[in-house]
PyMOL CGO cylinders between C-alpha atoms (Angstrom):
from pymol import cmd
from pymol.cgo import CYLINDER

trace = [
    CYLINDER, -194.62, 49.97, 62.19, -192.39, 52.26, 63.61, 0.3, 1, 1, 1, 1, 1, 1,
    CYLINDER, -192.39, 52.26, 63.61, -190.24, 52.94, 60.16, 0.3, 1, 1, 1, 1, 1, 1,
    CYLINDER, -190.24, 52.94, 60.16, -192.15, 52.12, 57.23, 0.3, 1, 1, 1, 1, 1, 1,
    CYLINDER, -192.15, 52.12, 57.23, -189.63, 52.41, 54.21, 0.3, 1, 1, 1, 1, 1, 1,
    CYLINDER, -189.63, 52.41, 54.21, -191.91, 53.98, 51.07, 0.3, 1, 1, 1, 1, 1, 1,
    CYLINDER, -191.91, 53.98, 51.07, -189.05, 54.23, 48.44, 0.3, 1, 1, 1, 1, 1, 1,
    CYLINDER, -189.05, 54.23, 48.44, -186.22, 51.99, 48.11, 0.3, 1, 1, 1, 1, 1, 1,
    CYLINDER, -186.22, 51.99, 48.11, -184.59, 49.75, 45.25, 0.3, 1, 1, 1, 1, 1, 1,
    CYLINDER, -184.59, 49.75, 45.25, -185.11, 46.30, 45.08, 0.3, 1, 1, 1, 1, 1, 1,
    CYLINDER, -185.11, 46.30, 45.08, -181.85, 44.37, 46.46, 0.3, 1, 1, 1, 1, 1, 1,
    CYLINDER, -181.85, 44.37, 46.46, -181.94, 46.37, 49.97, 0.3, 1, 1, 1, 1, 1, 1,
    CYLINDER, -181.94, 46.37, 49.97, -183.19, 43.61, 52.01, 0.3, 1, 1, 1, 1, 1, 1,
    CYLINDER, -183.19, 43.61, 52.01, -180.38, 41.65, 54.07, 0.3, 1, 1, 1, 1, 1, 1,
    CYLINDER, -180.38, 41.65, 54.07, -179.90, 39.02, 56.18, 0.3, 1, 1, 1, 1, 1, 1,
    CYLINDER, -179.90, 39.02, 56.18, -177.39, 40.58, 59.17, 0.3, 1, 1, 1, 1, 1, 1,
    CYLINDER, -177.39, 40.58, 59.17, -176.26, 39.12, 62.04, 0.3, 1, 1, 1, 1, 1, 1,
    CYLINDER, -176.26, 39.12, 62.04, -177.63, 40.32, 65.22, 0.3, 1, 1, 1, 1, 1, 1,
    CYLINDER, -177.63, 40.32, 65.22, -176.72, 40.12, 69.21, 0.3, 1, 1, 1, 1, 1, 1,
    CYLINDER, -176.72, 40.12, 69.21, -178.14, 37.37, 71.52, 0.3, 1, 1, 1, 1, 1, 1,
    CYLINDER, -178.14, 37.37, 71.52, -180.76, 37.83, 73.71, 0.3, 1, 1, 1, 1, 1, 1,
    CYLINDER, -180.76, 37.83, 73.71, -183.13, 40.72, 72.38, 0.3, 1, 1, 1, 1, 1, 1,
    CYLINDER, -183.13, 40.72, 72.38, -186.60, 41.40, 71.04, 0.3, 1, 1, 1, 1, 1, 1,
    CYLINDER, -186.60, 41.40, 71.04, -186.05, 42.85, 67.91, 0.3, 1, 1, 1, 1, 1, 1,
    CYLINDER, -186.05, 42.85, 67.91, -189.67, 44.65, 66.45, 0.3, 1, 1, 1, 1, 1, 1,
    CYLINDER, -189.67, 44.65, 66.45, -190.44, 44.86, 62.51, 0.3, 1, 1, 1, 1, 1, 1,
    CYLINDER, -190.44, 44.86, 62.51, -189.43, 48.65, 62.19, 0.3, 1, 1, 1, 1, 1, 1,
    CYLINDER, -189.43, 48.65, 62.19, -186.95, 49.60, 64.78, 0.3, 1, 1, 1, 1, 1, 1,
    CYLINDER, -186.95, 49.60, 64.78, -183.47, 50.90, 63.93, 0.3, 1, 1, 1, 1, 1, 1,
    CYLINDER, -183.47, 50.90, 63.93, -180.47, 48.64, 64.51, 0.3, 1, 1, 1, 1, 1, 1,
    CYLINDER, -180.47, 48.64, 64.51, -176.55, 49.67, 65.25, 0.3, 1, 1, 1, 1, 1, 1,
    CYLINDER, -176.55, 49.67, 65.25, -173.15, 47.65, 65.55, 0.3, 1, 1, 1, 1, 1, 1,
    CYLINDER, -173.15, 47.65, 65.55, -173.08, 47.04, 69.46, 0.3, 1, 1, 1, 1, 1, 1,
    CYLINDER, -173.08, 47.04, 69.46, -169.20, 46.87, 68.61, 0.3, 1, 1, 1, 1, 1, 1,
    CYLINDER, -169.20, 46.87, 68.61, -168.47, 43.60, 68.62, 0.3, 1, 1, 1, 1, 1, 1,
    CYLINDER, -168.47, 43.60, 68.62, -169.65, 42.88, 64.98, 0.3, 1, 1, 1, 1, 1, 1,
    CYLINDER, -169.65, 42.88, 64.98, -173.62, 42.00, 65.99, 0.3, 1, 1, 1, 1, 1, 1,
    CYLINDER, -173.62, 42.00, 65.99, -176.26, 44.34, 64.94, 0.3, 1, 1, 1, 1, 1, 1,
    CYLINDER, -176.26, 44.34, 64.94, -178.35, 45.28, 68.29, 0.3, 1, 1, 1, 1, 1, 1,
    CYLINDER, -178.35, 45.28, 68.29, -181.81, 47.93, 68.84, 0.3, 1, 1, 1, 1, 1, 1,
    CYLINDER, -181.81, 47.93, 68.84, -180.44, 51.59, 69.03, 0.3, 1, 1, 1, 1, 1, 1,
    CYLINDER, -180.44, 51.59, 69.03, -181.48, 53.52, 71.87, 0.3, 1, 1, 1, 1, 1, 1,
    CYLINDER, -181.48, 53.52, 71.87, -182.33, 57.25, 72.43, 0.3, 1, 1, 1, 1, 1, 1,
    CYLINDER, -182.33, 57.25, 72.43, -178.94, 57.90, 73.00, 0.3, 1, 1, 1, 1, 1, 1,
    CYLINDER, -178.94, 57.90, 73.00, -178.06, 56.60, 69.68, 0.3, 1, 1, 1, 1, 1, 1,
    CYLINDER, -178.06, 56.60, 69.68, -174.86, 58.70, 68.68, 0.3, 1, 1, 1, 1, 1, 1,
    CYLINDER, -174.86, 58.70, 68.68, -173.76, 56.60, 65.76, 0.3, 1, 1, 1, 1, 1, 1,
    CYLINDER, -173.76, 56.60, 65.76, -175.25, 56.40, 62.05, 0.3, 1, 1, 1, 1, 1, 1,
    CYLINDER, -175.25, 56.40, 62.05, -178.49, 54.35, 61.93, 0.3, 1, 1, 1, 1, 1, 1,
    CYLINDER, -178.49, 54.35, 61.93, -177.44, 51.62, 58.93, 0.3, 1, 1, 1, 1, 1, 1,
    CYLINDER, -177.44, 51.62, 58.93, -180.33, 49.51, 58.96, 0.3, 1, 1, 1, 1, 1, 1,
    CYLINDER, -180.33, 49.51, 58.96, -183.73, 48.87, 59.95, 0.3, 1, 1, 1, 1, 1, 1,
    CYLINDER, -183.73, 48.87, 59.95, -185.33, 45.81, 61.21, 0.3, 1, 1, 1, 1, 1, 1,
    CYLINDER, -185.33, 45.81, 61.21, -187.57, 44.10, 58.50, 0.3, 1, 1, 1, 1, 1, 1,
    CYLINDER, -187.57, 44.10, 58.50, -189.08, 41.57, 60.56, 0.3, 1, 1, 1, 1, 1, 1,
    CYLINDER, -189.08, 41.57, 60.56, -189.86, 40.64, 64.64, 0.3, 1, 1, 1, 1, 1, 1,
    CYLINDER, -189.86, 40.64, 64.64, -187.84, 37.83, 66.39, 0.3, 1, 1, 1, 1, 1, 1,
    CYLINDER, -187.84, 37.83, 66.39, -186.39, 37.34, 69.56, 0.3, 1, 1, 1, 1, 1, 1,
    CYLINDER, -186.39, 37.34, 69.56, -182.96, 36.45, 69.02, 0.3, 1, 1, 1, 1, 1, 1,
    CYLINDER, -182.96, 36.45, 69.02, -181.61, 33.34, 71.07, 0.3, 1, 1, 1, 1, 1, 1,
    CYLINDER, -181.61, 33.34, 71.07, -177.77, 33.32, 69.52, 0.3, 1, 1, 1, 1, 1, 1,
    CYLINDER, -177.77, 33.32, 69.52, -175.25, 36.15, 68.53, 0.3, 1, 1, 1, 1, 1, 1,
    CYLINDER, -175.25, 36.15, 68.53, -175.02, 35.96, 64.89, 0.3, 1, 1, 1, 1, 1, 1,
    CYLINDER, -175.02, 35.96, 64.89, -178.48, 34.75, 64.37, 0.3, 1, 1, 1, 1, 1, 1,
    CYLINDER, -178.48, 34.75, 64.37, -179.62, 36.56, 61.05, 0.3, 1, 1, 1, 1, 1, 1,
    CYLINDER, -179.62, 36.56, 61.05, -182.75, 38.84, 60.73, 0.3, 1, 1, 1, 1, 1, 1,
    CYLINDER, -182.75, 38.84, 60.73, -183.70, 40.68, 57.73, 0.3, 1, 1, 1, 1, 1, 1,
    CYLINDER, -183.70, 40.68, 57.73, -182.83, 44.43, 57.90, 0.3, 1, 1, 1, 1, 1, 1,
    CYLINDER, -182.83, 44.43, 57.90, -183.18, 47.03, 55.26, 0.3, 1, 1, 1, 1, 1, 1,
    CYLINDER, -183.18, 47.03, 55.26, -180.15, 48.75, 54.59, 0.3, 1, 1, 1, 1, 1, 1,
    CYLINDER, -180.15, 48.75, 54.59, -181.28, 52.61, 55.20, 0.3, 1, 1, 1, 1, 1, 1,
    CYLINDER, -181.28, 52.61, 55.20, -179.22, 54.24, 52.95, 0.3, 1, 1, 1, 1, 1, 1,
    CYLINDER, -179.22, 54.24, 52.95, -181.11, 56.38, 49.71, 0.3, 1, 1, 1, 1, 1, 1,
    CYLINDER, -181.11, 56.38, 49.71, -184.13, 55.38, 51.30, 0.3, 1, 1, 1, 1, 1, 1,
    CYLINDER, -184.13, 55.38, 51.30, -187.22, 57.36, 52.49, 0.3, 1, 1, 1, 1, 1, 1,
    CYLINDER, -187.22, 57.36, 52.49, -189.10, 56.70, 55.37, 0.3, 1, 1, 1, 1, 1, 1,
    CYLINDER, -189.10, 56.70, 55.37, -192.28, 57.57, 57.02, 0.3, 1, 1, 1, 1, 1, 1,
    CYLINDER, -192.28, 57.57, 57.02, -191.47, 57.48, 60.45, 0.3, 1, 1, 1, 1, 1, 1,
    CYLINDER, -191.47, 57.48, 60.45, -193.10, 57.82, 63.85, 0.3, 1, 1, 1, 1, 1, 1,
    CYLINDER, -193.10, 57.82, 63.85, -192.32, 60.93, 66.28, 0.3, 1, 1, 1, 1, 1, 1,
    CYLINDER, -192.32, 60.93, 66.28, -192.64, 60.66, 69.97, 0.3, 1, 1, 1, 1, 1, 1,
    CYLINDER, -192.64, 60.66, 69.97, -195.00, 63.75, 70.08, 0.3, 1, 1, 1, 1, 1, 1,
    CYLINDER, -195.00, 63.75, 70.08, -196.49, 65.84, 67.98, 0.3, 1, 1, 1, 1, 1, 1,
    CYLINDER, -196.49, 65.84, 67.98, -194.20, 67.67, 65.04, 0.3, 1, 1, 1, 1, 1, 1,
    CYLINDER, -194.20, 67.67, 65.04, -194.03, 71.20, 64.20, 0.3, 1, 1, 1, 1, 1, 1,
    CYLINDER, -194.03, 71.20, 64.20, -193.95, 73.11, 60.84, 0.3, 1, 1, 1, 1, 1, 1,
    CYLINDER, -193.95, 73.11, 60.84, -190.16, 74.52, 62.15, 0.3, 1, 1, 1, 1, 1, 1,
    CYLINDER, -190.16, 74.52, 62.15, -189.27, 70.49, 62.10, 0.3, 1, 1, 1, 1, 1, 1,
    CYLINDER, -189.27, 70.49, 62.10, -189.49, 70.44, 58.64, 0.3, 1, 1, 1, 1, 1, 1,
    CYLINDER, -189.49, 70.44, 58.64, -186.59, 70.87, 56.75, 0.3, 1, 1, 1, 1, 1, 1,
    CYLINDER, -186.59, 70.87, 56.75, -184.37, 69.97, 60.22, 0.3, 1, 1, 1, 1, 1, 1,
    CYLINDER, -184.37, 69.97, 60.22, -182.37, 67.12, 61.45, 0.3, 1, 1, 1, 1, 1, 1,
    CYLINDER, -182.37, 67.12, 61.45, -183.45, 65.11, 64.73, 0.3, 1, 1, 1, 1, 1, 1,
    CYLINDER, -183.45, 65.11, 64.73, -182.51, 62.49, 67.38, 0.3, 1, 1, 1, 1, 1, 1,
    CYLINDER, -182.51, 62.49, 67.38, -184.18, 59.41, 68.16, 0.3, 1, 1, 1, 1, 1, 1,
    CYLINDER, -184.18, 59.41, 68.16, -186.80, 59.21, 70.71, 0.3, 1, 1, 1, 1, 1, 1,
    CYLINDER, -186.80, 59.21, 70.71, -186.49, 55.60, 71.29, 0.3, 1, 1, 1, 1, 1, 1,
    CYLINDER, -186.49, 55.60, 71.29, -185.39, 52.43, 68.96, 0.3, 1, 1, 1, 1, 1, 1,
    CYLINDER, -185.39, 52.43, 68.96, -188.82, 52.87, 67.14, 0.3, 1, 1, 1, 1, 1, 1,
    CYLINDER, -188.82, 52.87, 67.14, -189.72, 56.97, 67.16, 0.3, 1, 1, 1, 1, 1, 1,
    CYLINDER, -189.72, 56.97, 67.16, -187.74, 60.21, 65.99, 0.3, 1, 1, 1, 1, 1, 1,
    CYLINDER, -187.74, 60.21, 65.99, -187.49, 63.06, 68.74, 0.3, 1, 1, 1, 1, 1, 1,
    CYLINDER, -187.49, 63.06, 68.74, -188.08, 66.02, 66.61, 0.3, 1, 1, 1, 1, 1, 1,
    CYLINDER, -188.08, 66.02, 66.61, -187.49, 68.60, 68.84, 0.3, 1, 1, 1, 1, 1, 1,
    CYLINDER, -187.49, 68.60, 68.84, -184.30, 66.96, 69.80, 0.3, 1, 1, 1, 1, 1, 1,
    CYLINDER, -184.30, 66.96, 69.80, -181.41, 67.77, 67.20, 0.3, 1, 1, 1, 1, 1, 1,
    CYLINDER, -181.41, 67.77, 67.20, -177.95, 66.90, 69.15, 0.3, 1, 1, 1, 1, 1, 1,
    CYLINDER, -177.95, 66.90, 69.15, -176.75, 63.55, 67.23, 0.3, 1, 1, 1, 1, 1, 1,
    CYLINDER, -176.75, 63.55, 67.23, -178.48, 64.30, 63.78, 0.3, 1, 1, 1, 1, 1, 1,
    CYLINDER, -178.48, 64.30, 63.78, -179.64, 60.81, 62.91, 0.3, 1, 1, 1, 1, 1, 1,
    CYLINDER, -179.64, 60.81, 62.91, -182.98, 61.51, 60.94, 0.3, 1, 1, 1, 1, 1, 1,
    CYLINDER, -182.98, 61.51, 60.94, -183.78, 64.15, 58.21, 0.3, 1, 1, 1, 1, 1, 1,
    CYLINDER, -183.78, 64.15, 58.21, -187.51, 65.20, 57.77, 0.3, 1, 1, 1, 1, 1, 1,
    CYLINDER, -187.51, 65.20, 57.77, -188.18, 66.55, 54.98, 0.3, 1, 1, 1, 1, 1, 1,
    CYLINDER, -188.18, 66.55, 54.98, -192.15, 67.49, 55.73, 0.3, 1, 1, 1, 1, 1, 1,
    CYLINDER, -192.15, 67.49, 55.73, -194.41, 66.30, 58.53, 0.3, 1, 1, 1, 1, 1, 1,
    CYLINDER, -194.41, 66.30, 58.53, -197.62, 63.92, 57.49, 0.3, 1, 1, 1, 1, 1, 1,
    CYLINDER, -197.62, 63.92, 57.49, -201.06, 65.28, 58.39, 0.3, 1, 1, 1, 1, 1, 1,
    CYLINDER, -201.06, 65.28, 58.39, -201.59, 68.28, 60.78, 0.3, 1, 1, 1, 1, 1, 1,
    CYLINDER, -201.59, 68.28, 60.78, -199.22, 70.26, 62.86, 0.3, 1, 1, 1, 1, 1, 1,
    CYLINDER, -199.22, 70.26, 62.86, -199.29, 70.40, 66.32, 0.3, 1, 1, 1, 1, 1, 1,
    CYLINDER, -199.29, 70.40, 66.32, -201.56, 67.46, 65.93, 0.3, 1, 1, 1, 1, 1, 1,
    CYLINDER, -201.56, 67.46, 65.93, -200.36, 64.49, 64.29, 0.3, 1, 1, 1, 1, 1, 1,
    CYLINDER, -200.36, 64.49, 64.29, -197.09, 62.36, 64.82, 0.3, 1, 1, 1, 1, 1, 1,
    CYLINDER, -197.09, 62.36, 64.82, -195.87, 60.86, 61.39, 0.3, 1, 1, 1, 1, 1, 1,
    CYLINDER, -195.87, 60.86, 61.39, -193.25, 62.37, 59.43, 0.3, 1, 1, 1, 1, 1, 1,
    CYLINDER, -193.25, 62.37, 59.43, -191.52, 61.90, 56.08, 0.3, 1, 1, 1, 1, 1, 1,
    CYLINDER, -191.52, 61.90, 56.08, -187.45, 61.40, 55.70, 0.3, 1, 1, 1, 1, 1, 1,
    CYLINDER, -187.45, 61.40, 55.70, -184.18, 59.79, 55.70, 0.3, 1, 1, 1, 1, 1, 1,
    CYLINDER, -184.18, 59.79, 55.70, -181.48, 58.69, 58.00, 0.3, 1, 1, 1, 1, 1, 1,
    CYLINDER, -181.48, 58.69, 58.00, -178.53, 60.69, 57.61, 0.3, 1, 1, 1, 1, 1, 1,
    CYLINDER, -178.53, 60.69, 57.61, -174.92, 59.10, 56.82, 0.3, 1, 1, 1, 1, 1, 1,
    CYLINDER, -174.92, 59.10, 56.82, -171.40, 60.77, 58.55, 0.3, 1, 1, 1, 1, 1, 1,
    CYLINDER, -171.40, 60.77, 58.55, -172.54, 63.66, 60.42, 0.3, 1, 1, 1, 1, 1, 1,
    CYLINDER, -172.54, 63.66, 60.42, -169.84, 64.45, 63.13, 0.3, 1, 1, 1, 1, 1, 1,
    CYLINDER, -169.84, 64.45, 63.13, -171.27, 63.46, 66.37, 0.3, 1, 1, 1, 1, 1, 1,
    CYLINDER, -171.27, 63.46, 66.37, -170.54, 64.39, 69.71, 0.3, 1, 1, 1, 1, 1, 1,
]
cmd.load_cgo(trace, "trace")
C-alpha cells in the first residue's frame, strides 16, 4: 500500500464523497477537485493532502462514498519514488504521484519525513506526516 497509516486514533475512518469516474487504490492521497467531491491528487498536488484512501473502488457516481482516513495527527509509512537520502530526513517533500512522496522534490511541502526506513541510498520507504497550511505557490 502506498500510505500505510501506523498511528492514528480510533474514529479517523470516514465515509467521503468522491468524483465520478475514477479508480481510486487503497492508499493513495485524495483532494477536493473543487466542486465538493474528493478526487486522486496528482504530482502537481499544490493543496493540503486531507485524506487518504482506505479502500479500492472504481467510482461510477459523484458523491459515491469511499472510506478515507482523515490524515491529520497521523503517521505514515509511505512509499518514495526512488531511493531516499539521509539529508531527506528531517525535510519536507512533494508528491511523486497519487501513491509515492518525491523526496528530493520540496516545492509544495505536502509530506514531512521524519527518518527514512531501511538503508540509504538503497531502500524507498519512509516514515512521516502530511503537513496542514503551508503557504503554497
Amino acid at each position: 500500500m502506498a500510505f500505510r497509516p501506523l498511528k492514528y486514533e480510533e474514529g479517523k475512518l470516514v465515509l467521503m464523497p468522491t468524483a465520478t469516474t475514477q479508480t481510486i487504490v487503497k492508499g493513495d492521497c485524495l483532494v477536493d477537485n473543487g466542486s465538493g467531491y474528493l478526487a486522486v491528487a496528482t504530482s502537481a498536488t499544490a493543496v493540503d493532502i486531507h485524506y487518504v484512501a482506505m479502500q479500492t473502488v472504481t467510482t461510477t457516481a459523484n458523491g459515491q462514498l469511499v472510506l478515507c482516513i482523515e490524515t491529520e495527527n497521523v503517521l505514515f509509512e509511505a512509499d518514495t519514488d526512488a531511493a531516499w537520502s539521509i539529508v531527506d530526513q528531517g525535510a519536507y517533500a512533494d508528491l511523486a504521484s497519487v501513491s509515492t512522496v518525491d523526496p528530493d522534490a520540496s516545492t509544495n511541502d505536502l509530506f514531512y519525513i521524519l527518518k527514512g526506513v531501511g538503508t540509504a541510498e538503497t531502500d524507498t520507504k519512509v516514515l512521516g506526516f502530511f503537513t496542514r497550511g503551508i503557504l503554497n505557490t
